[in-house]
C-alpha positions in Angstrom: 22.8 72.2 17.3 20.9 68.9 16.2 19.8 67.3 19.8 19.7 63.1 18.9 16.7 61.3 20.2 18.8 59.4 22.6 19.3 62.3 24.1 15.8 63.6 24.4 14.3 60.0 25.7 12.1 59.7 22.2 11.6 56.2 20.9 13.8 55.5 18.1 12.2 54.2 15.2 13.2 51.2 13.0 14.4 52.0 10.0 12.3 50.4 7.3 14.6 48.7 4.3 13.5 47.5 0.9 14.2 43.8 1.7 11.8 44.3 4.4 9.0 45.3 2.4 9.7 42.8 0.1 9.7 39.8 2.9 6.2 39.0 2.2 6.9 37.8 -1.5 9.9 35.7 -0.7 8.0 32.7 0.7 6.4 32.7 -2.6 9.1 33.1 -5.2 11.0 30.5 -3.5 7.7 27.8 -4.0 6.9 29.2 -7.1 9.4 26.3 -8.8 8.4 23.7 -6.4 4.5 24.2 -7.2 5.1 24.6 -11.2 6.7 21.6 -10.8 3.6 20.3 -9.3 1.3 21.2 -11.4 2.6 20.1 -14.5 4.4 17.3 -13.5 1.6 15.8 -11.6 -2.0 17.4 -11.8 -0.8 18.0 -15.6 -0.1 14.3 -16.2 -2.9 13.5 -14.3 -5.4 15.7 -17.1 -3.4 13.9 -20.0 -3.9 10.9 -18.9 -7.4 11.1 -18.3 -7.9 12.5 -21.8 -6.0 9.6 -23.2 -8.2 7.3 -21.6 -11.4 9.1 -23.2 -9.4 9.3 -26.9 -9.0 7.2 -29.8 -5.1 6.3 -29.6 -5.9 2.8 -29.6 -2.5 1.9 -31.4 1.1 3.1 -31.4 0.5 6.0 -33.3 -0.7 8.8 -31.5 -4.8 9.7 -31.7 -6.0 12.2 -29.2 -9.2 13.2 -31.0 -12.2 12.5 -28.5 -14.5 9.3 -28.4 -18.1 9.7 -29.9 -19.5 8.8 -27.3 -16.7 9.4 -24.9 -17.4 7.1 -22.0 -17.1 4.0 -24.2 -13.8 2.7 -22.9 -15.1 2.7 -19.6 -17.6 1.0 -19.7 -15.4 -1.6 -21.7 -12.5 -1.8 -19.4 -15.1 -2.6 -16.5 -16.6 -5.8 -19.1 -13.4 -7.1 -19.3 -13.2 -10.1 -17.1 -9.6 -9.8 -16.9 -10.3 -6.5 -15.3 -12.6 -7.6 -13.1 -10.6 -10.6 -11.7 -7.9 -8.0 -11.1 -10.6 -5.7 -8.9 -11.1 -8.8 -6.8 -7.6 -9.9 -6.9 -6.8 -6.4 -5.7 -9.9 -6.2 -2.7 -9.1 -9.6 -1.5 -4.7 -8.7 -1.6 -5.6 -6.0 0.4 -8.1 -6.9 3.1 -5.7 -9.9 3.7 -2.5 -7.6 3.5 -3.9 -4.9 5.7 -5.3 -7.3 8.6 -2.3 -9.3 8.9 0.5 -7.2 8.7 -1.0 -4.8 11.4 -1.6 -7.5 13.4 1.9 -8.7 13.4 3.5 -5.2 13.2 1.5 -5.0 16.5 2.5 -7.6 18.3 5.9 -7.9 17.7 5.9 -3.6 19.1 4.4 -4.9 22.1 7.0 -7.9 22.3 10.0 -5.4 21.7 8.3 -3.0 23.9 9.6 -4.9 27.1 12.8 -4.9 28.2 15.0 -7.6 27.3 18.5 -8.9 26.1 19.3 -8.4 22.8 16.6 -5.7 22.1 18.1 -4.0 19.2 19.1 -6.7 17.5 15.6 -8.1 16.8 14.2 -4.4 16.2 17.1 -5.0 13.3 16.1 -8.1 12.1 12.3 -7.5 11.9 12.8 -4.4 10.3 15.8 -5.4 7.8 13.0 -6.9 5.0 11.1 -2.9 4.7 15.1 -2.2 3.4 14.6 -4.8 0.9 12.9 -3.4 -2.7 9.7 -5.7 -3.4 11.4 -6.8 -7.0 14.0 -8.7 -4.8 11.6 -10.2 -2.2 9.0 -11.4 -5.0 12.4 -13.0 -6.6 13.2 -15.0 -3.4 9.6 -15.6 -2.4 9.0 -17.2 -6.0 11.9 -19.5 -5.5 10.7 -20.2 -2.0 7.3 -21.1 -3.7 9.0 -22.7 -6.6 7.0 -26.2 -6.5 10.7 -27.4 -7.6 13.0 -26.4 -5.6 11.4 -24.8 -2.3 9.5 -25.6 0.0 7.9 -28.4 -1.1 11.3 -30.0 -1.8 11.7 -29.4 1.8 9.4 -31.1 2.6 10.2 -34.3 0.5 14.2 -33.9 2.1 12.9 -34.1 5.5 11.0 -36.8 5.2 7.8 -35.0 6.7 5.9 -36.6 3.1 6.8 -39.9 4.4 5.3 -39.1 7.6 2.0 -37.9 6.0 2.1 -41.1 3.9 1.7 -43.0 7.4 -1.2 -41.0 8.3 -3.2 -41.7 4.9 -2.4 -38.4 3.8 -1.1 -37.5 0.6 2.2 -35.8 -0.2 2.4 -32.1 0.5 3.2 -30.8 -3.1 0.6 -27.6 -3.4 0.8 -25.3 -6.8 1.4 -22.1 -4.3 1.5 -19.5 -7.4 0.3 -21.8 -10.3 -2.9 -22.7 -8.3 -5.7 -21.1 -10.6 -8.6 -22.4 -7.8 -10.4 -19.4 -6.9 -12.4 -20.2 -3.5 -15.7 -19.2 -3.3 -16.5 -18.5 -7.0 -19.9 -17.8 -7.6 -19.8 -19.3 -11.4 -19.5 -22.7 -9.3 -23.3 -22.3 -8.1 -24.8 -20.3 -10.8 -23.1 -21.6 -13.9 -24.6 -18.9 -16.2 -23.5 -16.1 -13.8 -21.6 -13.1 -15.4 -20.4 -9.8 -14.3 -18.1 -8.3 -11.6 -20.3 -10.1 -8.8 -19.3 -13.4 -10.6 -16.0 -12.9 -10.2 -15.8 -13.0 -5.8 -14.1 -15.1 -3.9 -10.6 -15.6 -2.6 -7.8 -16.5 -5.1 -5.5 -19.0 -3.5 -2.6 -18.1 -5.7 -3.0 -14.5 -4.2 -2.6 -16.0 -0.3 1.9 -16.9 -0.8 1.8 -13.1 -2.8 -0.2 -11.9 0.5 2.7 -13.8 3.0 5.7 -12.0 1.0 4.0 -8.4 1.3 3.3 -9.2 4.4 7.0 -10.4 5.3 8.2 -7.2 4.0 6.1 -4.6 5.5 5.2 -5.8 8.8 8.5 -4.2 10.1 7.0 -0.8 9.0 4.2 -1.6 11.1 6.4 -2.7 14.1 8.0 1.1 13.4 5.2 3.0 13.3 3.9 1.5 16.4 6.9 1.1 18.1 7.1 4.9 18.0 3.7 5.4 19.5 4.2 3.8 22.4 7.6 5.6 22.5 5.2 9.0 23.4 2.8 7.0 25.9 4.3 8.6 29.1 5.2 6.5 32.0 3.1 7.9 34.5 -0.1 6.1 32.2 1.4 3.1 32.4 2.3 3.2 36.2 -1.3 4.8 36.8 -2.8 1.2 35.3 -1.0 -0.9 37.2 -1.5 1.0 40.7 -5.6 0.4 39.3 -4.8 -3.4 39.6 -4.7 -3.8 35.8 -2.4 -7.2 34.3 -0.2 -6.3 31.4 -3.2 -7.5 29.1 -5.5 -5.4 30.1 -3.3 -2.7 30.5 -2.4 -3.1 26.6 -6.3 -4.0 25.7 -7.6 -1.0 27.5 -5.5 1.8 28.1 -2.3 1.8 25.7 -4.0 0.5 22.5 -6.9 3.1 22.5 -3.8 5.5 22.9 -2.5 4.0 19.7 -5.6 4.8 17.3 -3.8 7.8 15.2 -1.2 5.4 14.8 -3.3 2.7 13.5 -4.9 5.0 11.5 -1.8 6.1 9.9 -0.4 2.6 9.2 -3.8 1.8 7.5 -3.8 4.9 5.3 -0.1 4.1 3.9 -0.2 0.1 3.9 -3.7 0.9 1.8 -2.1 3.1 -0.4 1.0 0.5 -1.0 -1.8 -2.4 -1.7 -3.9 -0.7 -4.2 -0.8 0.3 -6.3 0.9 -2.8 -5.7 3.0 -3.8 -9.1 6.5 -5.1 -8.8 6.1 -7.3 -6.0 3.5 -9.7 -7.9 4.9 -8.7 -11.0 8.4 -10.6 -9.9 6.4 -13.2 -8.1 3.6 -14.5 -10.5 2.9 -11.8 -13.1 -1.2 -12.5 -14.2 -0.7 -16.1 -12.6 -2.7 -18.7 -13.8 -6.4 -17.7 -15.0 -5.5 -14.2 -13.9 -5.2 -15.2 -10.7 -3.0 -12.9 -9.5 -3.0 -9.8 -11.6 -4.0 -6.8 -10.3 -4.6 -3.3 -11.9 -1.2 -2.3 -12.3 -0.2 -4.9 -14.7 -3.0 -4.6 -16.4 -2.2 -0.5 -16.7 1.4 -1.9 -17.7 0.7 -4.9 -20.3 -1.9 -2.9 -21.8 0.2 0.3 -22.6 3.4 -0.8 -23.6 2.8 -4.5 -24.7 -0.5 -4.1 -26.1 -0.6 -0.6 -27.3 -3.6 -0.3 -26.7 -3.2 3.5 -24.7 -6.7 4.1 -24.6 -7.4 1.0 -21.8 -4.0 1.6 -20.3 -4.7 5.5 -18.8 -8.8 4.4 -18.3 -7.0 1.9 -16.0 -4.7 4.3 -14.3 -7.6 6.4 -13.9 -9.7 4.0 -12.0 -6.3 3.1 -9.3 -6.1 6.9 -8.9 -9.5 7.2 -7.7 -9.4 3.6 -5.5 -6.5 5.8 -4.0 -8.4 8.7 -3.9 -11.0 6.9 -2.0 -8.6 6.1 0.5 -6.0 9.5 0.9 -8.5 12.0 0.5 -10.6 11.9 3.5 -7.8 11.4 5.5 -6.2 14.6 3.7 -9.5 16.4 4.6 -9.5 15.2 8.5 -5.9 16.1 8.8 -6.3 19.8 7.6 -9.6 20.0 9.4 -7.4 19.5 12.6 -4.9 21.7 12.1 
């Protein structure tokens, strides 16, 4: 008679099934699709593209033989000064972009960080414009910049020209997106100065395009740093003010330094959204006056399907990739390096 294992106090054995065996495959077959997908539809497009740019299809039928020698459209695309103004129109969008909008993200997450009546309805509001696509706030920013009809027809309503006028002051009717002044141009000073370098200085037509970004996306700001100080525990904040610390110096010194990966973060994606910025300026201003406000994704998008001209269109693309690339990259890097 058979005695069962139970019965004899042995340790009973898992039985070992197929599906078991076959665990360590699933995790793969189940990305396989996912990471096809990826490679083809992005690292794919990415090699295309960067082979159209080094082609001949310079017109709307198709030429992907190889330039002789290859690097040629680069080195035009970077003579262009179109292309040039939009490298500086794109630096200068998004120094003044990134500064202001964390600074005002910031402080209104310290503001709505207190407690006070009607809390949640201001987290609403200043967060209601990120909702907003940027092809409907560059249409009501243009009309607000509309020399016609905004807000320098507000000005003339209210009488505040009139008030000017008694002052000595002249009327306040500024070209807001058809200004073409660029401040700080070096061709001012050196006449016969050409080149990228000749190109600095600060487009005034790019500062209302700068204030409607800024309007949007300093709610996402307010977020993101509204939720870090959601994880500063209590007892940190109760710890600074048993030290004798004001609320200022408690936020200079102890809860902002807390807030660095956050800042961090907020840089990385607002940076990302600037260098690729399109549809906001596109709805706003397009190239602007002189080029004053167009920036490389314009230029990728006038080129290739206005133009035809395929060749400068994926060069283009390629050179906002690697601005990105500048920018994602190392922070890519640090990330896995702290995992």
């Amino acid at each position: 008679m058979a005695v069962s294992s139970l019965e004899t106090g042995a340790p009973v054995e898992p039985k070992r099934s197929r599906f078991r065996l076959s665990e360590k495959w699933l995790a793969p077959l189940l990305l396989a699709p996912s990471l096809i997908a990826l490679f083809v539809f992005v690292y794919g497009f990415i090699g295309f593209t960067f082979w159209v740019s080094l082609s001949n299809w310079r017109s709307a039928t198709r030429d992907l033989s190889l330039r002789d020698p290859i690097w040629t459209v680069y080195e035009r695309l970077f003579q262009m000064p179109r292309f040039q103004a939009d490298l500086r129109n794109i630096v200068v969008y998004t120094i003044l972009f990134l500064l202001v909008t964390v600074v005002i993200g910031l402080g209104l997450a310290i503001v709505l960080d207190q407690q006070f009546a009607g809390k949640p309805f201001f987290r609403f509001v200043f967060l209601f414009p990120y909702a907003l696509s940027f092809i409907v706030t560059g249409v009501a920013w243009r009309w607000i910049f509309n020399p016609e009809i905004g807000l320098n027809l507000l000005f003339e309503q209210l009488g505040l020209n009139r008030v000017l006028g008694w002052f000595g002051m002249g009327p306040f009717k500024p070209g807001w997106l058809t200004n073409p002044t660029v401040v700080g141009d070096m061709r001012t000073w050196f006449p016969g100065m050409d080149g990228l370098f000749a190109q600095m200085g600060i487009p005034l037509a790019m500062i209302p395009v700068t204030i409607a970004a800024v309007w949007q996306l300093s709610g996402f700001a307010m977020a993101m740093y509204l939720a870090g100080l959601g994880t500063i525990p209590m007892e940190v904040r109760e710890a600074a003010q048993l030290d004798g610390a004001s609320t200022m110096q408690m936020y200079r010194q102890v809860i902002l330094p807390l807030l660095k990966p956050v800042t961090v973060s907020v840089l990385i994606i607002l940076t990302h959204v600037s260098l690729k910025i399109f549809d906001l300026i596109y709805a706003m201003s397009g190239s602007g006056p002189g080029f004053a406000t167009d920036v490389p994704g314009i230029f990728v998008f006038e080129q290739t399907f206005r133009a035809t001209r395929y060749d400068l269109g994926a060069a283009a693309s390629i050179v906002m990739l690697v601005l990105v690339a500048f920018v994602i990259v190392p922070y890519l890097a640090r990330s896995v390096k702290e995992l």
